[in-house]
N, C-alpha and C positions, 0 to 999 in steps of 0.2 A: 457388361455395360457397353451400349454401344458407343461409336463416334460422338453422335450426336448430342448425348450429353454428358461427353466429357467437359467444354467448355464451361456448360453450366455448374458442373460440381468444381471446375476451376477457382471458378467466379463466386459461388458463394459457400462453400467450406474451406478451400487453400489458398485464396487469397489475401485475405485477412490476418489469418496466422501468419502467411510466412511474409508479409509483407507488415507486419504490426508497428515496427519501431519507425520504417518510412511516413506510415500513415501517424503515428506519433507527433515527430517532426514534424509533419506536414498541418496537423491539430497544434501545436505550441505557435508556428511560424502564420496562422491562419488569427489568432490569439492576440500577436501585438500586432499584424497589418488591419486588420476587418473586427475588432472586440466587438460591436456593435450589438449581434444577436448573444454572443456568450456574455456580455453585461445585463442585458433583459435576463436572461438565463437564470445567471447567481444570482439578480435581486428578487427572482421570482419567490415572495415568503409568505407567510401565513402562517398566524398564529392559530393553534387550538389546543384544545387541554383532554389530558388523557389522564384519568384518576385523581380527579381534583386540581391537580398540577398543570401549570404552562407549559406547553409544546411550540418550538420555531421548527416549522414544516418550513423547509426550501425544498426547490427541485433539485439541487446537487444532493442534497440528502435523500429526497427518493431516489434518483439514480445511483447511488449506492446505495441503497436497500434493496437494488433489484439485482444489483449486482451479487449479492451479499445471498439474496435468495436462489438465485442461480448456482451458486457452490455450492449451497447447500441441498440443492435439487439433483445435482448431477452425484453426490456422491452415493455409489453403488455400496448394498450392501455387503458383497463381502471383502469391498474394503475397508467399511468398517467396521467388521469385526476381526479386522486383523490387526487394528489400531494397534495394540496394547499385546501382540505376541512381540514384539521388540520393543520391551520398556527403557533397554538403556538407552539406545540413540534414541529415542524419542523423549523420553529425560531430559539426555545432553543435548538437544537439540532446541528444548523450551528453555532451558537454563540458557545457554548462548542467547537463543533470540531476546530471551526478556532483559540479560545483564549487560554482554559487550555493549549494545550504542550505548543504554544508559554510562556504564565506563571511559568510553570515549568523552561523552560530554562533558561528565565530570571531570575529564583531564584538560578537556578544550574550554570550559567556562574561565576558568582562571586568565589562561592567555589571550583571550577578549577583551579583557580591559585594557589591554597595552592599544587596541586600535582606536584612531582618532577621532571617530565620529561614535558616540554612546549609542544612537538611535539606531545605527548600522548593524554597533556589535546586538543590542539588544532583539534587533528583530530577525538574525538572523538565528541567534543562540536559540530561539522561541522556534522557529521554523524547522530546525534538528531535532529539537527535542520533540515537537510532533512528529516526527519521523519516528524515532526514538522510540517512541509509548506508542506504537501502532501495533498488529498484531502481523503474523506469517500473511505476506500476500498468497491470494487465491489464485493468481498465475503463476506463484511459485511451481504448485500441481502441474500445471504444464508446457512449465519448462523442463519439470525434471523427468514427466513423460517423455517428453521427446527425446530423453536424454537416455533412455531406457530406464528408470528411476523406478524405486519401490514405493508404487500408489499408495499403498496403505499408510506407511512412515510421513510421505508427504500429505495427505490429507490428514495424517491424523495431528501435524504440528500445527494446519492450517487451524480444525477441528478447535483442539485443546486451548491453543492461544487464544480464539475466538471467547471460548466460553470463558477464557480465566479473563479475559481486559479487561471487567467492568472493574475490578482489581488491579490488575497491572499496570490500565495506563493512569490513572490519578497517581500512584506511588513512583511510577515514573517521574510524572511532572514535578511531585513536591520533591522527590530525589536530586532532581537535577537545578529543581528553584532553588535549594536550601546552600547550594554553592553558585549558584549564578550570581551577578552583579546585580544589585539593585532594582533595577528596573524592569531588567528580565525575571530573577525571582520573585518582582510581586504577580510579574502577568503567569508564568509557572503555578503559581503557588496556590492563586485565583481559578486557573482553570483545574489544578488538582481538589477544591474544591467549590467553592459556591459556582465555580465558572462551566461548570454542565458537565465534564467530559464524561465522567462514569454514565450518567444518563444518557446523554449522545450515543455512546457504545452501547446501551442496553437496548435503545431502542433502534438505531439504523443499525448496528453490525450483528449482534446475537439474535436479537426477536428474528430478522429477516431470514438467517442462517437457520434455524432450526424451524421456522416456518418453510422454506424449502425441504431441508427430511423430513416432513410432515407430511405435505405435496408428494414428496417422494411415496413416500410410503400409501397414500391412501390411493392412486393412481397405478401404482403397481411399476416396478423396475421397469421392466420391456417396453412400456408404453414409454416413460421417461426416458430411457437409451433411446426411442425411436427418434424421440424430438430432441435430445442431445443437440449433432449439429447445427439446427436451428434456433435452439437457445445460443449455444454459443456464439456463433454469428451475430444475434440480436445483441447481446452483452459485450460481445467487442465495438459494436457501434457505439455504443452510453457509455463505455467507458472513453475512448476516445471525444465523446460530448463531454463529459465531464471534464473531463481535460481539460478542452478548449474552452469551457465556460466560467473554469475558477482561475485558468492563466488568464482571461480576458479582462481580469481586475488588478492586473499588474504587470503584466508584461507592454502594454503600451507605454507606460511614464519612462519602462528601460529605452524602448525605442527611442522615443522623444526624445528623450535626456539622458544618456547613460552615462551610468559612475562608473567606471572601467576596475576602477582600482575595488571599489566593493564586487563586481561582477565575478573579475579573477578573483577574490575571497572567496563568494558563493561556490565559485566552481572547483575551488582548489578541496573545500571544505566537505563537496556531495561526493569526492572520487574517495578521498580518505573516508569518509562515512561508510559509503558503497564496499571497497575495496578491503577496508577490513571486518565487516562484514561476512564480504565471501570466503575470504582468509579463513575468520574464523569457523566455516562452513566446513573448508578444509581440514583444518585441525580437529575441528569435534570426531569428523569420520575417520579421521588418521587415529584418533583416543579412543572410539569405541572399533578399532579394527574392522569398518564397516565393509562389505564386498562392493561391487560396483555399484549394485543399483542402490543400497541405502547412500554410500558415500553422495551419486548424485541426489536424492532429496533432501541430504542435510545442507550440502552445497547451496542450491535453490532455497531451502527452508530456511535456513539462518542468514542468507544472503539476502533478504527482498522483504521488505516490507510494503503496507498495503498502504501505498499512498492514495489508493483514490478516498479510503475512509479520512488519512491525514489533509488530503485538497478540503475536503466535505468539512471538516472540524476546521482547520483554519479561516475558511473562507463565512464561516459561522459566529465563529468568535472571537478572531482575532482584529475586528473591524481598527484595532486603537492602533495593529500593527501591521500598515500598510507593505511592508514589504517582506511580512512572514512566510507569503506563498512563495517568495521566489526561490528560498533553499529547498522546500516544498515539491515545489516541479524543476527544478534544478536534479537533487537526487531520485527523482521517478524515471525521466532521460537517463540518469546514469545510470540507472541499476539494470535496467535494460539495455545500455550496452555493453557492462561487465559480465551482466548473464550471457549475452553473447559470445564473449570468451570464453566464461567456465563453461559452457556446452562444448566448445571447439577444443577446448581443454582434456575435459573426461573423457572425448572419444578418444583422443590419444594416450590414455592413461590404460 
């Protein structure tokens, strides 16, 4: 490759990446100065009906559909058929992702109610537990690529979690509503049923995912490898809109007015989420004696969940719960910069 377009491969395959969490930042911090277009953004809704049934079509929900389709577009065949040649850590790795946050919670809903303000503790307990009932983030994949990670482990936790949530994440909610206080367990308990989420997940996270290995497949690998970095590129941009369009419906009122004392709760509350998470990432591979490259996608895998499907569902249907985004994108921030460390981490290990 010559000089001349090294700039350009600069500019639109490594810059993005290796600059992600700045341009992050720079989407949260764009969010409460300028809300303006990412409030157009989120309201943009439309109702239609798919099988008899009402459908609420937003555009943060097709941005996570596209996003959704793009993981599942990129994954190569034969990593997945190596899914399931390492069925324990891939096991202990869906068992961790599905059980610790929900355990956490359950231990953090009780000590909620000592906080002074109800409305506080309820919408932040709401805003975890979407966290909670999300499925493996699909950046997990490459973070723990870059980590030298075993692709097949890491896509296949992405994979499995994906197709089990229309299951997991309702029994999350009613799990962690059925010990919440009050007010947070009826909004729990509501979204574990009449309140959409099974549906939501069937239709923006699984349809779109296996609609990508469909694409994959009927297109042919090499052509899909070919457009690879330009899908990705593309999908790092929406996800970063996405962002900036569901933090644009709450992150101005912090500016405006902030509660300090709720803020440092949020924030104490996403490191402990995050951090034991990764923790447990650690321990699952330290329990199946994993070698490096599984230890790093358990790492990633049981460390990260997919908050852009968790922005997309709260900013949906939590309209009652004005400040359920803020734990929301409070732990999406963090968990990318504790993966941060577990990358700088594992190369030293």
């Amino acid at each position: 490759m010559g000089d001349q377009d090294a700039p350009h491969e600069w500019i639109g395959f490594g810059f993005l990446h290796r600059h992600f969490l700045w341009l992050l930042i720079g989407a949260y911090a764009a969010a409460a100065i300028a809300p303006g277009a990412g409030c157009w953004l989120a309201n943009l809704t439309e109702t239609g009906h798919v099988g008899g049934y009402s459908v609420r079509i937003s555009a943060p929900a097709l941005m996570l559909a596209s996003l959704l389709f793009a993981a599942g577009f990129a994954v190569r065949g034969d990593h997945l058929r190596g899914v399931f040649r390492s069925p324990l850590p891939l096991a202990a790795g869906l068992f961790a992702s599905v059980a610790v946050p929900v355990l956490v919670l359950m231990a953090v809903a009780p000590v909620l109610l000592l906080w002074h303000d109800p409305v506080e503790a309820r919408d932040l307990l709401v805003g975890l537990a979407v966290v909670a009932a999300m499925s493996v983030a699909g950046s997990s994949a490459g973070w723990s690529r870059a980590a030298d990670g075993d692709c097949a482990l890491s896509l296949g936790l992405v994979l499995l979690f994906t197709a089990l949530s229309p299951l997991t994440t309702p029994r999350s909610f009613g799990t962690v509503g059925a010990l919440a206080p009050s007010d947070a367990g009826e909004v729990l308990n509501h979204l574990a049923g009449a309140g959409g989420a099974s549906a939501f997940v069937v239709l923006w996270v699984v349809f779109p995912t296996g609609l990508g290995l469909i694409c994959r497949w009927v297109i042919g690998g090499n052509r899909a490898d070919a457009a690879g970095p330009h899908v990705k590129q593309v999908t790092s941009v929406i996800l970063l809109v996405l962002c900036y369009a569901n933090a644009s419906t709450c992150l101005p009122r912090v500016v405006v007015d902030p509660d300090w004392d709720f803020l440092a709760l949020i924030a104490a509350a996403a490191v402990v989420m995050c951090a034991t998470a990764f923790s447990t990432g650690f321990l699952t591979a330290k329990f199946v004696r994993a070698d490096p490259a599984r230890r790093a996608a358990l790492v990633f895998g049981v460390g990260m969940a997919n908050n852009g499907a968790g922005l997309a569902l709260a900013a949906g249907a939590l309209a009652g719960c004005p400040l359920a985004l803020l734990p929301v994108v409070a732990v999406n921030l963090t968990q990318h910069l504790i993966a941060g460390y577990a990358d700088a981490r594992l190369r030293k290990v």
